[in-house]
N, C-alpha and C positions, 0 to 999 in steps of 0.2 A: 401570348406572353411566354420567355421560356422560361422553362423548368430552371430552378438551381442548380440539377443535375446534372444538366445537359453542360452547365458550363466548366470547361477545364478544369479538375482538381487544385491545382497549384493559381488559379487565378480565382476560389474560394478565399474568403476573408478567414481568420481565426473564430474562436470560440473563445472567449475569455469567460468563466462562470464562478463570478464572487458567492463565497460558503459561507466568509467571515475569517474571524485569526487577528493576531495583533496586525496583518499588514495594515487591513481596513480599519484599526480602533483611533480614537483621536480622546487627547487629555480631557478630561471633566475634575471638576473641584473633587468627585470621589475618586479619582485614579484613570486609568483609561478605560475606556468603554467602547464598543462599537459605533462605527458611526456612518451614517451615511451617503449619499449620493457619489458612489463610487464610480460610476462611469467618470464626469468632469474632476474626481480628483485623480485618476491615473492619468488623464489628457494632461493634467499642469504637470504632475513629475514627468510624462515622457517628452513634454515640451522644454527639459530645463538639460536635455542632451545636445550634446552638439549638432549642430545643421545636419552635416551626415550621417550620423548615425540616427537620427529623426527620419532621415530620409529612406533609407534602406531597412523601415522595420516593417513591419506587415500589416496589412489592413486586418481588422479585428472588430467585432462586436460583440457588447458587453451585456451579460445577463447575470441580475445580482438577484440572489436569495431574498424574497420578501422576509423571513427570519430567517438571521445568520444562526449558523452551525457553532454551540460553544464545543471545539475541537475534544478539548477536556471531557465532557459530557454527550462526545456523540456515540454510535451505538449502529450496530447493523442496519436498524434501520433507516440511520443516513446512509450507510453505505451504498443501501439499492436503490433509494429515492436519487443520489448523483448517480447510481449506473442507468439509472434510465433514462436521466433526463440528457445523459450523455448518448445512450443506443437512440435516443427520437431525434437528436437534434445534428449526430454529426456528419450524415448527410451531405447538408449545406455547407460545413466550412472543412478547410483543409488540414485543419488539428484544433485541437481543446487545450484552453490552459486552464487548470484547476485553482484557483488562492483559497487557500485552504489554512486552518490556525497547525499549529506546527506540533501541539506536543504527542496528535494522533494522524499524524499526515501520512506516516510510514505504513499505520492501519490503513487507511483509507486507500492509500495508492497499490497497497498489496491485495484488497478486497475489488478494488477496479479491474487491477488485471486479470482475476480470474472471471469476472463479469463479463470484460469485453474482449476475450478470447476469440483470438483471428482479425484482429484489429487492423486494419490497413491505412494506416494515421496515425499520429501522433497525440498522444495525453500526455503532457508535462501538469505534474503539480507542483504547485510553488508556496510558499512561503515567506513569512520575516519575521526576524526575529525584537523588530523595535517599527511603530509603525510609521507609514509610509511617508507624512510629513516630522516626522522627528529630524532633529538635525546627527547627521552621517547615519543616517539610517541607510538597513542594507535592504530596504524593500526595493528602489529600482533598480537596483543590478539586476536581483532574481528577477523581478516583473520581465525586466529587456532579456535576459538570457532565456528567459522559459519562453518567450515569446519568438525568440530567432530559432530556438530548439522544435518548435512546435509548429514552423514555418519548413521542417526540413521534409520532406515527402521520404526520404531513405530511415525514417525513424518510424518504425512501427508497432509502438508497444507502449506502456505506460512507466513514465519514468519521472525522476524527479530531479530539478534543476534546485541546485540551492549549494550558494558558496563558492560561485564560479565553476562546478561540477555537473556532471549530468549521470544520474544514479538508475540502475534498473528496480523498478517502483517494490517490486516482491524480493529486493536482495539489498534495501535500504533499511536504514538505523537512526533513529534520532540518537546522538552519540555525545551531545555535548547540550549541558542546560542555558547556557549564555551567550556562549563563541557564535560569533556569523557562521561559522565552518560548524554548522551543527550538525550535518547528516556526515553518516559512512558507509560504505557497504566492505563487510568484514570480507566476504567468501567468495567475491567477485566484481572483477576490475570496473573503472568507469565507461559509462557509454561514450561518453565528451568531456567536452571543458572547454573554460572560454582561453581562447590563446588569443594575448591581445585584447582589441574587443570582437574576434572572431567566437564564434558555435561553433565548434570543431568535433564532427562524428567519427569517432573512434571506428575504422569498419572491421568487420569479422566479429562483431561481440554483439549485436541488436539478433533480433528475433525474425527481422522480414524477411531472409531466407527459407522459415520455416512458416507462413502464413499465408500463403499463395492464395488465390480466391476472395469470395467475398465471405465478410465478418458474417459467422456461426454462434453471436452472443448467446451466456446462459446467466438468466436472471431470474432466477428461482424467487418467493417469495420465502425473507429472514424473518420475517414475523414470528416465529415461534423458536428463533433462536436467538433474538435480542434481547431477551432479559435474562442471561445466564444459562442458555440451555449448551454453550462447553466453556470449558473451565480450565486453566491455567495452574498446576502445583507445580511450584519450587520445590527439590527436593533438597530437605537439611539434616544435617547429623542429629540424629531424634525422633526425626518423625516418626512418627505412629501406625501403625495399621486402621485404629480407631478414626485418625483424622484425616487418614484418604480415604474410607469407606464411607464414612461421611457424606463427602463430597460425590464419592461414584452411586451411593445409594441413593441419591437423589432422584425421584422418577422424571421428575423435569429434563435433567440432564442426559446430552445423546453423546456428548464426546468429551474428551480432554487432552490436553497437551500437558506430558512433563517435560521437565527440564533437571536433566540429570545429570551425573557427575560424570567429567571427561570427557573420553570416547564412545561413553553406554553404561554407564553402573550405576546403580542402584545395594541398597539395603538389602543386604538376606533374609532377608525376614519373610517366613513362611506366610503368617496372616497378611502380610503386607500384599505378598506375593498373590496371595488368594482373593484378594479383594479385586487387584488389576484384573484375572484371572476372571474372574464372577463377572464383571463390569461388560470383559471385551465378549465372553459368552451370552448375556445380553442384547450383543450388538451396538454398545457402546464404542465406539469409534476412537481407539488412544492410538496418540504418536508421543515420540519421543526427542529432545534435542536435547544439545549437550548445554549448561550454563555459561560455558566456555564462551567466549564470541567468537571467536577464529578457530574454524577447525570443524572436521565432520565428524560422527560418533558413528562405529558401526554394533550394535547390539549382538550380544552375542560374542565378540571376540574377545571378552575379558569374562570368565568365570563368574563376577560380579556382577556379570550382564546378561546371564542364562537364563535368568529370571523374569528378566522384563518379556524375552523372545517368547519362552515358554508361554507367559501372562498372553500372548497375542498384541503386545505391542509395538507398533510400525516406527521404521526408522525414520527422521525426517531430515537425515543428514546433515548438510551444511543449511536447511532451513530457518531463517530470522524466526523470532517468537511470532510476528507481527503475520507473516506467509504462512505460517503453521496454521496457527489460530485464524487467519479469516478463510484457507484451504477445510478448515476445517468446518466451518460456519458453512461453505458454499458448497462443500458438498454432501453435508447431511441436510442441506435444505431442498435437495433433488431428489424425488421419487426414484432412486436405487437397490438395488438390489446390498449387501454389508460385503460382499464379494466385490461389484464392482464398484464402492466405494473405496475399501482398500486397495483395489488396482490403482484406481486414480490417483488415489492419495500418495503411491508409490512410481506415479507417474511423472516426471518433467511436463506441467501445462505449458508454462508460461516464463523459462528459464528461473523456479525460483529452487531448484534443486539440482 
């Protein structure tokens, strides 16, 4: 018998792996609900394409969650339960398509990418924002674009298709609560787009010039940083010293991400200051982004930002909350030294800085 391996990459079927999300929900007397037997309902929408574009999609087979993912309420520890079931399985086919619920998809595709670092394949995650037999629902576009996206072998990273778009998965935003055009990526261009009903790879902007070899996946065990062990503060005119100590005094806690004014400022405030300060000496892991969406912060180049550098707090640049925060999760869940977690953290993995 041969191996699956043995046979040509590009003559591998897809990977389609249903998590759940409104694509897969269907009407009930209480509202929409999940629902099931998803393999034969994506075969009727993509049989309701035209002949040709029927004909030129890719072979796929479909692997659905025995309990779907409520997107809302998922948690690091989906996160690595889909990186692994993606590092065993993708082997056999020539990309993965993720359906995944939409209002943590940007989590989810940003904590992939740093999972399946050196990736030499395609992960498109997909989405909808109305499900999949609703009338003008936009679940078969996405399904067909994520699916010719993830058919392309020059695409080697985790990205996400949604809106006629092709987004790099660690540089995407859920941007809009209703619009089909829900994602955006603020601080860097698209990978694609459909032009026409073409997939169109945008080239010089993907990652496969930089992933040579084979996949060096790192999938740490999140178990001990899924229930709050890093933290997210806003920072507001007011805040306290009291109520980010708080937060950083918590022994459970190993990191945090603020989200600060501008380019880098923060609060003068000495106890303020001293609490960060306490935290990062700890070996508490803090980064920094700007509230801003468009735009990098550098700390330290505004007076009101001496404070946070001083504190030991790392820049995270042009970094989404979404790549902060699961960069952060992935790598205080690796046996590292607070040195070379800061390197990395100040590192470019996976183009989301």
């Amino acid at each position: 018998m041969t191996s699956p391996h043995a046979t040509p990459l590009t003559e591998r079927p897809l990977l389609v792996l249903y998590t759940g999300g409104t694509l897969g929900m269907v009407e009930t007397p209480d509202g929409l609900a999940p629902g099931g037997d998803i393999e034969p309902r994506l075969a009727r929408a993509l049989a309701t394409l035209p002949p040709a574009r029927q004909a030129s999609l890719p072979a796929f087979d479909v692997l659905a969650f025995p309990e779907p993912i409520d997107s809302s309420a998922a948690t690091p520890r989906d996160w690595q339960r889909l990186g692994r079931e993606i590092a065993g399985r993708y082997r056999d086919h020539a990309g993965i398509v993720v359906l995944h619920g939409t209002d943590t998809l940007a989590w989810t595709a940003s904590s992939l990418a740093f999972q399946l670092q050196g990736l030499d394949r395609p992960v498109v995650v997909t989405g909808a924002m109305h499900p999949l037999e609703a009338p003008g629902s936009d679940a078969l576009a996405n399904l067909e674009l994520a699916l010719r996206f993830a058919a392309n072998p020059a695409l080697q990273e985790v990205a996400i298709a949604f809106g006629g778009k092709l987004l790099r998965g660690v540089r995407a935003r859920k941007w809009h609560t209703r619009d089909d055009d829900a994602f955006a990526s603020p601080n860097y261009p698209l990978l694609g787009e459909r032009v026409d009903q073409d997939a169109v790879l945008f080239p010089g902007r993907g990652l496969a010039h930089q992933q040579r070899g084979a996949p060096l996946f790192e999938l740490p065990d999140y178990t001990a940083l899924a229930d709050g062990g890093v933290a997210r503060l806003v920072v507001w005119p007011g805040i306290s010293a009291r109520q980010v100590a708080a937060w950083l005094e918590d022994p459970r806690l190993q990191g945090a991400l603020l989200e600060v004014w501008g380019g880098g400022n923060a609060p003068d405030d000495p106890a303020l200051l001293e609490a960060l300060a306490a935290a990062s000496g700890e070996g508490k892991l803090l980064a920094a982004i700007s509230q801003c969406p468009h735009g990098s912060i550098a700390i330290g180049e505004y007076a009101a930002g001496q404070g946070l550098k001083a504190a030991g707090v790392m820049s995270g640049e042009t970094m989404t909350p979404e790549a902060a925060m699961a960069k952060l999760v992935h790598l205080l869940a690796q046996p590292l030294e607070d040195a070379e977690r800061r390197r990395r953290f100040l590192t470019p993995l996976v183009g989301e800085r």
